[in-house]
MIDOSE-1310 file (N, C-alpha, C; in nm, 2 decimals, decimal comma, always signed):
residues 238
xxxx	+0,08/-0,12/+0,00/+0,00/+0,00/+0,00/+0,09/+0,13/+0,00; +0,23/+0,14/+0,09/+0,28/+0,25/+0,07/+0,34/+0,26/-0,09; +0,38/+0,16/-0,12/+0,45/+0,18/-0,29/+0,33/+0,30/-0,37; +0,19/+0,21/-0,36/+0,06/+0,28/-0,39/+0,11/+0,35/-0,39
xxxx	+0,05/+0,46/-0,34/+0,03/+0,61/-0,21/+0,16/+0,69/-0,28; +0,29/+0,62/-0,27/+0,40/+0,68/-0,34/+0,38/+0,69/-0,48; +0,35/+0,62/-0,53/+0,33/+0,58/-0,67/+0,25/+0,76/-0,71; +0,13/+0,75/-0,65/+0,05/+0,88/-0,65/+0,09/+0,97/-0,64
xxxx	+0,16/+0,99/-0,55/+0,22/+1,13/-0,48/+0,32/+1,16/-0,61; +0,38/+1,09/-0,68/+0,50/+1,07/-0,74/+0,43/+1,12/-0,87; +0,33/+1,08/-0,91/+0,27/+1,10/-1,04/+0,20/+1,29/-1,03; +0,13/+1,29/-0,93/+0,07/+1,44/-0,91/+0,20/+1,53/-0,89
xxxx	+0,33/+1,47/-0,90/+0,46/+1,60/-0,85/+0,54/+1,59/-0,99; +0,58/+1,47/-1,02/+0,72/+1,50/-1,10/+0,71/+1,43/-1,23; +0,55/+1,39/-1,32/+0,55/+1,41/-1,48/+0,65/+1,53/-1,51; +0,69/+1,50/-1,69/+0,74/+1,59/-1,71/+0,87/+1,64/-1,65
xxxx	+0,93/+1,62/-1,51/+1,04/+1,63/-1,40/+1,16/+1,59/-1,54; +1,29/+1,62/-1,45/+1,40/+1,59/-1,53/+1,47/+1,56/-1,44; +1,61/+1,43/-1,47/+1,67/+1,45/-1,30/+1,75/+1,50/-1,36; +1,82/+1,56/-1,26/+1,94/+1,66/-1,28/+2,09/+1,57/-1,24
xxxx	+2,08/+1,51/-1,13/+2,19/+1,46/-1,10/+2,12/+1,31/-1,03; +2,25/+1,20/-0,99/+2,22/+1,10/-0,90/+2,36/+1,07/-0,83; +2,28/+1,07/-0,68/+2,41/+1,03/-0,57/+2,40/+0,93/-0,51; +2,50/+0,91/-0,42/+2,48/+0,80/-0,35/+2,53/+0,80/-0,23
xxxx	+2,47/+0,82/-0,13/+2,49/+0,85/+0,04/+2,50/+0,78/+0,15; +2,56/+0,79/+0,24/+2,52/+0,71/+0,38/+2,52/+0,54/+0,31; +2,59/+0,50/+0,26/+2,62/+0,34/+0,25/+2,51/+0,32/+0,08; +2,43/+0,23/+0,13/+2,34/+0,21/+0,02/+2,22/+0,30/-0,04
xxxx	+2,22/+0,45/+0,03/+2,11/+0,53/+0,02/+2,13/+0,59/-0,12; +2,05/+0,58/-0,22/+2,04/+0,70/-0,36/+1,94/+0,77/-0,33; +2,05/+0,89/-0,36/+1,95/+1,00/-0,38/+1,92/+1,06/-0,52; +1,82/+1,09/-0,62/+1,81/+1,10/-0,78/+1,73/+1,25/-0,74
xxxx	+1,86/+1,38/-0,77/+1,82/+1,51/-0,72/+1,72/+1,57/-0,90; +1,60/+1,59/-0,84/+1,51/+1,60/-0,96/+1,45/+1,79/-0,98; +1,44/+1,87/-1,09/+1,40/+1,95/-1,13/+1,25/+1,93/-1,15; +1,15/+2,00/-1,13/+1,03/+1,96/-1,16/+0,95/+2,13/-1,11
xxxx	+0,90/+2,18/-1,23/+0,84/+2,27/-1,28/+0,87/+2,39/-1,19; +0,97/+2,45/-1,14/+1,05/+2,55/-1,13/+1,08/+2,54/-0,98; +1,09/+2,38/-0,91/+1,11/+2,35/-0,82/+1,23/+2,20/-0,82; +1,27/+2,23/-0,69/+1,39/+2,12/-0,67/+1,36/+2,01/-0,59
xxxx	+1,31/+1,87/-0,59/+1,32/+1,81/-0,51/+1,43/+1,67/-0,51; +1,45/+1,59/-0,38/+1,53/+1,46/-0,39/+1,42/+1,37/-0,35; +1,44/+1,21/-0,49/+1,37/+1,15/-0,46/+1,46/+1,02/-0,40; +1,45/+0,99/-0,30/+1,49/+0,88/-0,22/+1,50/+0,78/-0,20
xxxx	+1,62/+0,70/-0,23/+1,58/+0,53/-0,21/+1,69/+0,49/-0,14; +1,61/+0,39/-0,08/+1,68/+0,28/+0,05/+1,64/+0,19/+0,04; +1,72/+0,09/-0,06/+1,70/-0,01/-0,12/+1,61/-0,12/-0,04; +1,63/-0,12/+0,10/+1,55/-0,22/+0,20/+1,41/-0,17/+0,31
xxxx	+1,40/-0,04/+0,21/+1,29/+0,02/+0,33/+1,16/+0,13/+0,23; +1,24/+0,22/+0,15/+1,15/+0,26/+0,10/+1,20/+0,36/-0,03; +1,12/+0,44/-0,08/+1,13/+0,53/-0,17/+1,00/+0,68/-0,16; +1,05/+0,75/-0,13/+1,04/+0,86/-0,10/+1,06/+1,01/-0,13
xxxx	+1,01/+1,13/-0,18/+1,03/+1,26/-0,25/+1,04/+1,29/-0,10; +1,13/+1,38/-0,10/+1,18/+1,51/+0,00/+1,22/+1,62/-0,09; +1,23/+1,70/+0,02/+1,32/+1,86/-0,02/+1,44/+1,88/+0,07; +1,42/+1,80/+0,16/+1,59/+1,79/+0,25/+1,69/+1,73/+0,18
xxxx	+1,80/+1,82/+0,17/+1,91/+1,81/+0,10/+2,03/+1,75/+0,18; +2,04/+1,61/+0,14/+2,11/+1,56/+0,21/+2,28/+1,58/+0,16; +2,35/+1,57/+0,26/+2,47/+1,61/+0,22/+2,53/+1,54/+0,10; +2,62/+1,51/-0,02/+2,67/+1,44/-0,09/+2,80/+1,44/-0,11
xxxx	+2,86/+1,33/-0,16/+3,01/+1,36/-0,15/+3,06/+1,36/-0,24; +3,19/+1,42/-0,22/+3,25/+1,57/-0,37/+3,28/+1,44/-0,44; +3,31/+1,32/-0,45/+3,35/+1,24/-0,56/+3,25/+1,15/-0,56; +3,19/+1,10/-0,67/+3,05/+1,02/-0,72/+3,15/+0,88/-0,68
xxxx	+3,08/+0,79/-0,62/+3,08/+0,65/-0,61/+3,07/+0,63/-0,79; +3,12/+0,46/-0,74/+3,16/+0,42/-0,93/+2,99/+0,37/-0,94; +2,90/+0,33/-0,81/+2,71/+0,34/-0,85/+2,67/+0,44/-0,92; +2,69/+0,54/-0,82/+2,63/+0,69/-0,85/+2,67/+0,75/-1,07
xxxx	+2,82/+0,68/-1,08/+2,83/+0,71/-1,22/+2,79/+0,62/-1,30; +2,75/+0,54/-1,29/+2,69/+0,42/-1,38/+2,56/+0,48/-1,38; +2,48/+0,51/-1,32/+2,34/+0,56/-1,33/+2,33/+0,69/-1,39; +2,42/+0,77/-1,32/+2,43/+0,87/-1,41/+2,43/+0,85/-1,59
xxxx	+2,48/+0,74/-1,65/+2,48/+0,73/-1,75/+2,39/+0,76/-1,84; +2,32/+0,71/-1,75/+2,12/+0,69/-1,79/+2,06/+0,79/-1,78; +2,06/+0,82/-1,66/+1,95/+0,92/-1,57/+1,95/+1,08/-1,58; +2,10/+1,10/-1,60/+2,11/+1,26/-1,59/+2,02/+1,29/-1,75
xxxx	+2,00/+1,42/-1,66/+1,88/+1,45/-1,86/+1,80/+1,41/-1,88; +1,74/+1,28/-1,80/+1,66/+1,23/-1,85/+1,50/+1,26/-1,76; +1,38/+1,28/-1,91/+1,26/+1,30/-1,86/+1,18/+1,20/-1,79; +1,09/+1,24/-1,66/+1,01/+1,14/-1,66/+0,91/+1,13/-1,70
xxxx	+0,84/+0,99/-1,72/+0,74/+1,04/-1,80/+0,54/+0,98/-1,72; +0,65/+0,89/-1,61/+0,50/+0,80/-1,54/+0,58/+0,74/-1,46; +0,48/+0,75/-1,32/+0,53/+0,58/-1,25/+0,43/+0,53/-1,21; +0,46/+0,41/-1,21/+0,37/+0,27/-1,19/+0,39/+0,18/-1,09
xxxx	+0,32/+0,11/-1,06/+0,38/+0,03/-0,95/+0,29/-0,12/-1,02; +0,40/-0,22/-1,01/+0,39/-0,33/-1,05/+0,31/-0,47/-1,03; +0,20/-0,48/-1,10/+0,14/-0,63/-1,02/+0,12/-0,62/-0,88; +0,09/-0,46/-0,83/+0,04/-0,47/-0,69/+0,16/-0,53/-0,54
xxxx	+0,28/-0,55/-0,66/+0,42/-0,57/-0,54/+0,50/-0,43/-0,51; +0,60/-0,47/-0,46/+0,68/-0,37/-0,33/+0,77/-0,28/-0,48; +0,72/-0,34/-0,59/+0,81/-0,23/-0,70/+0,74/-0,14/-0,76; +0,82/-0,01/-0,77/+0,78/+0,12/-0,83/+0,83/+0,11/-0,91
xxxx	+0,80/+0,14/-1,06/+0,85/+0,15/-1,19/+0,84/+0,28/-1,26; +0,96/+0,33/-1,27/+0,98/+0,47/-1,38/+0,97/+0,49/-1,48; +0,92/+0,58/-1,58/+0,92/+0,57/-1,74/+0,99/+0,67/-1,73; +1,11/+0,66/-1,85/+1,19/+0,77/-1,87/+1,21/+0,81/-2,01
xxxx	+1,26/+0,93/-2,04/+1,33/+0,91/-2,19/+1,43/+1,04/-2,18; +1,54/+1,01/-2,28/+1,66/+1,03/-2,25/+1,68/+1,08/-2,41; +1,65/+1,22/-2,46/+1,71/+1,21/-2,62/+1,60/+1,10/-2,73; +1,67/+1,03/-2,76/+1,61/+0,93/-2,86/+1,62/+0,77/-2,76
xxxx	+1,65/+0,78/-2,64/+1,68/+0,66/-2,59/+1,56/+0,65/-2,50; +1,46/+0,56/-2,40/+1,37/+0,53/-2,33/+1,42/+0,43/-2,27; +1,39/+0,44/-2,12/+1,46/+0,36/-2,01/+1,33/+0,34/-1,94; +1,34/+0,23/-1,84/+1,25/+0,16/-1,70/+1,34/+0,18/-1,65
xxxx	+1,31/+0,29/-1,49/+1,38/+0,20/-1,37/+1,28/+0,12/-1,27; +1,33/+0,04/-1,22/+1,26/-0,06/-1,14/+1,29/-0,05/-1,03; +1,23/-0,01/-0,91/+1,29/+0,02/-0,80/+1,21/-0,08/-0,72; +1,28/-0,18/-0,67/+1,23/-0,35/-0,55/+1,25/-0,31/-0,43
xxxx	+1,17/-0,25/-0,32/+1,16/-0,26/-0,21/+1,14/-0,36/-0,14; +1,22/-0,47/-0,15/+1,17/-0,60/-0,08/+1,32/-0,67/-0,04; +1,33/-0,78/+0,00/+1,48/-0,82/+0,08/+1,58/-0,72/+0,10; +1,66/-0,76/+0,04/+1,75/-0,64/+0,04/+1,76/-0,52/-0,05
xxxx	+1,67/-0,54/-0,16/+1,59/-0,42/-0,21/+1,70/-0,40/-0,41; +1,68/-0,37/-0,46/+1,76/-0,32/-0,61/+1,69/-0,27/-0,70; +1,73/-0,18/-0,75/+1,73/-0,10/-0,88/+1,77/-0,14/-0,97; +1,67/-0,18/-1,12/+1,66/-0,23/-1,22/+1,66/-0,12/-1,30
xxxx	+1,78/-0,09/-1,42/+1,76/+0,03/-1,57/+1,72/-0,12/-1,67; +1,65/-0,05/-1,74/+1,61/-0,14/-1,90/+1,58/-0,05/-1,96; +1,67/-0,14/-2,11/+1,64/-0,02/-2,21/+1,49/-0,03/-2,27; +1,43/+0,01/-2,39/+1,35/-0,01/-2,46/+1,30/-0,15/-2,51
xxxx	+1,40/-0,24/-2,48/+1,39/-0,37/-2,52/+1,35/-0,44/-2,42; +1,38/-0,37/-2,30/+1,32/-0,47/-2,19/+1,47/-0,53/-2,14; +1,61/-0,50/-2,19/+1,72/-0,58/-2,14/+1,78/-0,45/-2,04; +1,84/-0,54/-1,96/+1,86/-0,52/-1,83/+2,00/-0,43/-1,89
xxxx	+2,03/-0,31/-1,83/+2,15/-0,18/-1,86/+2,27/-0,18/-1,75; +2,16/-0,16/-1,64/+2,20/-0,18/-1,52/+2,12/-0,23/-1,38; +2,25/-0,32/-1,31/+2,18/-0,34/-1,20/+2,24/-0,35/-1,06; +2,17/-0,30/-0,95/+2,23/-0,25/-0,83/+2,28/-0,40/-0,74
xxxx	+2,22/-0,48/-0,78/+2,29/-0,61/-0,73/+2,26/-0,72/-0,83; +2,34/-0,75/-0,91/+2,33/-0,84/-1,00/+2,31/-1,00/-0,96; +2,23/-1,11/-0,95/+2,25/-1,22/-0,93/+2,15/-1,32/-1,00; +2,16/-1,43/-0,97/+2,04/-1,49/-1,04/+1,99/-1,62/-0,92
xxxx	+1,85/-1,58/-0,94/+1,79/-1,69/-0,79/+1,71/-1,80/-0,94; +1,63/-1,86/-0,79/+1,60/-1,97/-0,88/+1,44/-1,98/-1,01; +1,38/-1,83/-0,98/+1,27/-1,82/-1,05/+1,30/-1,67/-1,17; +1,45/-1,63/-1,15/+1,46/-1,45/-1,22/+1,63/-1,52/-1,20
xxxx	+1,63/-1,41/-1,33/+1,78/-1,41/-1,34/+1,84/-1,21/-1,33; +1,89/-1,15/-1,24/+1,90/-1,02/-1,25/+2,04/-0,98/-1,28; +2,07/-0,99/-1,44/+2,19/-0,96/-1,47/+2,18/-0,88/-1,62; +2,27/-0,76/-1,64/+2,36/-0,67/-1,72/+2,31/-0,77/-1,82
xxxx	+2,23/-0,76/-1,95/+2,23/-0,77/-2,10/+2,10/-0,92/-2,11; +2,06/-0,94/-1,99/+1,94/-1,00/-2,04/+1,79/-0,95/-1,98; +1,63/-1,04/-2,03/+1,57/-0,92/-1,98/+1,52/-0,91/-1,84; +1,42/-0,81/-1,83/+1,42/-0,80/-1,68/+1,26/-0,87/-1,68
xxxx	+1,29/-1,00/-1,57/+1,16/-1,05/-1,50/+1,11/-1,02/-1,38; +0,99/-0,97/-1,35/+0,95/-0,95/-1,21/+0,94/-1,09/-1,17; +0,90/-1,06/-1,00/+0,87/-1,14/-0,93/+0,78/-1,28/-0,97; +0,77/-1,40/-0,96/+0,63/-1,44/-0,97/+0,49/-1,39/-0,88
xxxx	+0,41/-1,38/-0,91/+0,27/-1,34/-0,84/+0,23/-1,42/-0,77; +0,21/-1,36/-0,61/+0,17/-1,43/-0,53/+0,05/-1,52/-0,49; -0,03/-1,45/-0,59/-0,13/-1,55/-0,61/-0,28/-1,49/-0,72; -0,38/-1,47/-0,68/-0,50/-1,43/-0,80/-0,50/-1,24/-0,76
xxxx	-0,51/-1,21/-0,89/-0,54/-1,06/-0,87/-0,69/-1,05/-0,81; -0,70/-0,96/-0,75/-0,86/-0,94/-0,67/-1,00/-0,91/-0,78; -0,94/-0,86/-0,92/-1,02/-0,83/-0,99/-1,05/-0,96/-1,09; -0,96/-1,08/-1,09/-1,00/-1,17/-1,16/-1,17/-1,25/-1,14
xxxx	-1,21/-1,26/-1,28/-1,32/-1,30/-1,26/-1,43/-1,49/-1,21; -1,21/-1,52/-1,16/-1,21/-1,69/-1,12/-1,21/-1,71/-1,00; -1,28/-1,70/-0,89/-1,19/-1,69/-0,79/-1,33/-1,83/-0,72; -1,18/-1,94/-0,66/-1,21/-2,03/-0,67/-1,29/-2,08/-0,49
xxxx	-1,41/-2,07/-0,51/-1,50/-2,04/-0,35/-1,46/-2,16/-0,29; -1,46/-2,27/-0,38/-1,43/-2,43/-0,31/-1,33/-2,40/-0,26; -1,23/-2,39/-0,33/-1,09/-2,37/-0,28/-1,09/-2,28/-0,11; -1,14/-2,15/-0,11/-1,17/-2,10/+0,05/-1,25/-2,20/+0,10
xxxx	-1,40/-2,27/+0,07/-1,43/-2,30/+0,19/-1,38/-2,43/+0,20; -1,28/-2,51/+0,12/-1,20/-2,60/+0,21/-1,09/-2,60/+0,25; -1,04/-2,44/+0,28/-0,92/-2,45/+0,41/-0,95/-2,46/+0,51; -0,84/-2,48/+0,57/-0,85/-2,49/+0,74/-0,81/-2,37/+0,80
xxxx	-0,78/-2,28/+0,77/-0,76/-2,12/+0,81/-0,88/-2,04/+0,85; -0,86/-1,97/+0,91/-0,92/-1,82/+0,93/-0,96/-1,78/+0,80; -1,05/-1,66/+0,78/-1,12/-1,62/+0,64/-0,96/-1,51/+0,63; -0,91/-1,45/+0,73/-0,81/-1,37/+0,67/-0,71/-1,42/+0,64
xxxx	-0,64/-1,55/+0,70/-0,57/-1,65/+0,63/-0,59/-1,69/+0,52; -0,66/-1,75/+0,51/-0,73/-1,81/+0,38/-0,74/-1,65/+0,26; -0,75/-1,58/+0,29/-0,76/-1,47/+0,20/-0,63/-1,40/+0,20; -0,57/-1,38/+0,24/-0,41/-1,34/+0,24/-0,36/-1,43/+0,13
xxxx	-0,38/-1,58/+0,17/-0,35/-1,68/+0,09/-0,33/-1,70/-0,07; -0,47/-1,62/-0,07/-0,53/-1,69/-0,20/-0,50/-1,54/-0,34; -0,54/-1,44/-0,22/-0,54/-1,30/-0,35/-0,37/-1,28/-0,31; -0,32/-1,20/-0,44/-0,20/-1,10/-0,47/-0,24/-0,98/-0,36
xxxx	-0,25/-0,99/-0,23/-0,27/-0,88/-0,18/-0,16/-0,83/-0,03; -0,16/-0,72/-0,02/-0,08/-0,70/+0,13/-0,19/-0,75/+0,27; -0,11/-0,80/+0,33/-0,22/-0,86/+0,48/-0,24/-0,74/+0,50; -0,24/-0,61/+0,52/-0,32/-0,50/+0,59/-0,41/-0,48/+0,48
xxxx	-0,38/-0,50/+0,37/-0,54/-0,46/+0,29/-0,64/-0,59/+0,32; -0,60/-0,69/+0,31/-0,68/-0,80/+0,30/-0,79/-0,78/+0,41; -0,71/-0,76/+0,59/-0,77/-0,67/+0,71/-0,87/-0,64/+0,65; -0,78/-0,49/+0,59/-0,90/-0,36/+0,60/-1,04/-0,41/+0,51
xxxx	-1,00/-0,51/+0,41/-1,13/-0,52/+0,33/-1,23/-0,59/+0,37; -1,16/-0,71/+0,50/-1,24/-0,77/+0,56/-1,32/-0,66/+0,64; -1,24/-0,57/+0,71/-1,32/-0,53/+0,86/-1,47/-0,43/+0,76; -1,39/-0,36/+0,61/-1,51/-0,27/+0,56/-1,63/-0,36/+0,52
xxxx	-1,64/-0,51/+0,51/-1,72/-0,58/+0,44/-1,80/-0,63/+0,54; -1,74/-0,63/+0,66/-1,81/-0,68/+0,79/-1,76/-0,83/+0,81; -1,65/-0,87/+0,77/-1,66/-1,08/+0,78/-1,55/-1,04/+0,90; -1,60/-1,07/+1,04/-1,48/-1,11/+1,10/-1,36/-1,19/+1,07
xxxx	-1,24/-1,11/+1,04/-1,12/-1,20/+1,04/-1,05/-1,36/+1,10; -1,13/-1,35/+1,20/-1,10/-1,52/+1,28/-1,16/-1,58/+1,24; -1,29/-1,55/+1,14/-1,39/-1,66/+1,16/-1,35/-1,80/+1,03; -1,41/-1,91/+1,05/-1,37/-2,01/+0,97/-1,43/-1,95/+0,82
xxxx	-1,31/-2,00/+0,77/-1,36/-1,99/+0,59/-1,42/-2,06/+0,55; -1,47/-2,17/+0,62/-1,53/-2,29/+0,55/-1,71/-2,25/+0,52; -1,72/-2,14/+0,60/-1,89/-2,07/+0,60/-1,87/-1,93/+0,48; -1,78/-1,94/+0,41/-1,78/-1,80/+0,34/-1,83/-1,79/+0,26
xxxx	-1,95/-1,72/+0,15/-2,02/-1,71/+0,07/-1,98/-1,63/-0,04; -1,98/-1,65/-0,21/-1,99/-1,65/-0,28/-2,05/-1,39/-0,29; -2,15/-1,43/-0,23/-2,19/-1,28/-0,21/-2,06/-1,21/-0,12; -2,02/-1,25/-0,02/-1,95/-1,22/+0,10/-1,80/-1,17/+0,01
xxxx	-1,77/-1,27/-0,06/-1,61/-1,28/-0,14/-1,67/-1,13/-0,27; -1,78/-1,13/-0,30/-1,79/-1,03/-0,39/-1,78/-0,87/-0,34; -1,84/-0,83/-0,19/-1,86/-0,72/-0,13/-1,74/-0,75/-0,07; -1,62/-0,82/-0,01/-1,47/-0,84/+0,00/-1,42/-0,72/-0,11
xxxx	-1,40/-0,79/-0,22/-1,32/-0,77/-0,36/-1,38/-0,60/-0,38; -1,55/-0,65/-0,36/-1,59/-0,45/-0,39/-1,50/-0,36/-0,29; -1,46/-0,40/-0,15/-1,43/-0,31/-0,05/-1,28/-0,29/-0,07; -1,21/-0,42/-0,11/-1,10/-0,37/-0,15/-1,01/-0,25/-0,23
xxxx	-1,10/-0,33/-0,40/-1,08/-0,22/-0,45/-1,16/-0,07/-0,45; -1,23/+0,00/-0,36/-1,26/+0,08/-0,30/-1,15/+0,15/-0,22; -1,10/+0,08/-0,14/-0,93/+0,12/-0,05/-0,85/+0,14/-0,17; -0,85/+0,09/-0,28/-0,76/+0,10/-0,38/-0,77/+0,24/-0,45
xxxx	-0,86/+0,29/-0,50/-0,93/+0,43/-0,54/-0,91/+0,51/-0,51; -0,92/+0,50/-0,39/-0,90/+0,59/-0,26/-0,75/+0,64/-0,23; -0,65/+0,51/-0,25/-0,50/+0,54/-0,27/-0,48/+0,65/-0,35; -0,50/+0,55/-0,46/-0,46/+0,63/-0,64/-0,50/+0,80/-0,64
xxxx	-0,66/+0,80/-0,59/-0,66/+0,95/-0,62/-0,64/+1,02/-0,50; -0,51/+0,97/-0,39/-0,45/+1,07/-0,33/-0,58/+1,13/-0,18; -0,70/+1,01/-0,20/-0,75/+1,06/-0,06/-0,74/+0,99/+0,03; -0,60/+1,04/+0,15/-0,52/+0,97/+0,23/-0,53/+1,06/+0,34
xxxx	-0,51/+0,93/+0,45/-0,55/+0,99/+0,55/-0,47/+0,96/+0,69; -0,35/+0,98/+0,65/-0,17/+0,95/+0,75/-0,20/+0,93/+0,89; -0,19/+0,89/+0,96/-0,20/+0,83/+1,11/-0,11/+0,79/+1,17; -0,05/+0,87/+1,33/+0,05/+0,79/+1,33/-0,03/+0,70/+1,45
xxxx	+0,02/+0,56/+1,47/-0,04/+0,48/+1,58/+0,09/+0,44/+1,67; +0,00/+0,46/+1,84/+0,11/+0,45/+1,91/+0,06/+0,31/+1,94; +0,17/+0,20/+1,96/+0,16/+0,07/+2,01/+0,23/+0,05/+2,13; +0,23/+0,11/+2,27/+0,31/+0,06/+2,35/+0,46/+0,18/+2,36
xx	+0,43/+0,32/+2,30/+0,53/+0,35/+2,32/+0,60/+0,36/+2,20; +0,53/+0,28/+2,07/+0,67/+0,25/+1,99/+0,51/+0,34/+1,85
């Protein structure tokens, strides 16, 4: 949900934006210092936690890391044109164009977090940690694969009721399970729909899974067009 929310915020501020420069701070922090319609902002990433616009100018150091110049290659000059966020995962995706050239960056907020450049062809330019696991390969000159999907998009029109009412889970287990969704939406779409979260899935109805999926994407809407409503919650102090 925060990718969302960023995703929004990111689209109502910096269309059209140009970055100006890209640094690289405090260990693994980039910062991509952006021009956008007669204002300066830094947009921020921390490869294991988040991505984020500020206007706090963090310090940078007088010699570019050999990261910071590789990116540069790409990025300086270049317009943005959209960002997206991916299949509803922890990645925000950049649309760029650069002259005659057009770039994705891919920015993975998840384990230890990396930055994906692709050219127009979809092959991989650059990457902030190159490896290959057992379902993606993330290396320099081939293409770029997301994640596999965690499970059914909420909007698909299959969603298989047998399958809920023969788990043995909770309806919010069982639904965490089954949709591509974050456990705090899944919550929230239970608590707007009224199905108590503990209760067995094996009583869950066909109507019930429909006014679910309605309330979700409702919270979803609500992201996109930026009507957000920040909270902070105290738990104990923390």
């Amino acid at each position: 949900m925060d990718i969302l929310a960023t995703v929004s915020e990111l689209n109502s501020t910096l269309i059209s934006a140009r970055v100006e420069n890209v640094y690289q701070v405090e260990g693994s922090l980039l910062v991509f210092r952006i021009h956008a319609h007669s204002a300066a902002y830094d947009l921020v990433f921390d490869p294991q936690r988040r991505l984020n616009l500020t206007r706090f100018r963090y310090p940078v150091p007088e010699r570019p890391t050999p990261t910071a110049m590789n990116l540069r290659r790409y990025l300086v000059g270049a317009r943005i044109s959209r960002f997206e966020q991916l299949d509803f995962d922890r990645i925000a995706v950049v649309a760029l164009e650069r002259g005659a050239e057009v770039y994705a960056a891919y920015f993975e907020v998840f384990g230890e977090g990396n930055l994906i450049i692709t050219d127009k062809e979809g092959l991989i330019r650059f990457a902030l940690h190159q490896k290959e696991m057992k379902d993606r390969v993330l290396k320099v000159g081939v293409p770029y694969r997301p994640p596999p999907k965690r499970g059914l998009e909420v909007t698909s029109d299959q969603i298989p009721i047998g399958e809920l009412k023969a788990s043995k889970h909770p309806v919010f287990r069982a639904f965490t399970r089954l949709f591509n969704l974050p456990s705090e939406l899944v919550e929230e779409g239970l608590v707007r729909s009224g199905i108590p979260t503990n209760r067995p899935s094996d009583g869950i109805t066909e109507a019930e899974v429909a006014v679910f999926r309605s309330s979700v994407l409702s919270v979803l809407e609500e992201v996109r067009s930026g009507r957000l409503k920040p909270s902070i919650i105290d738990q104990g102090g923390k």
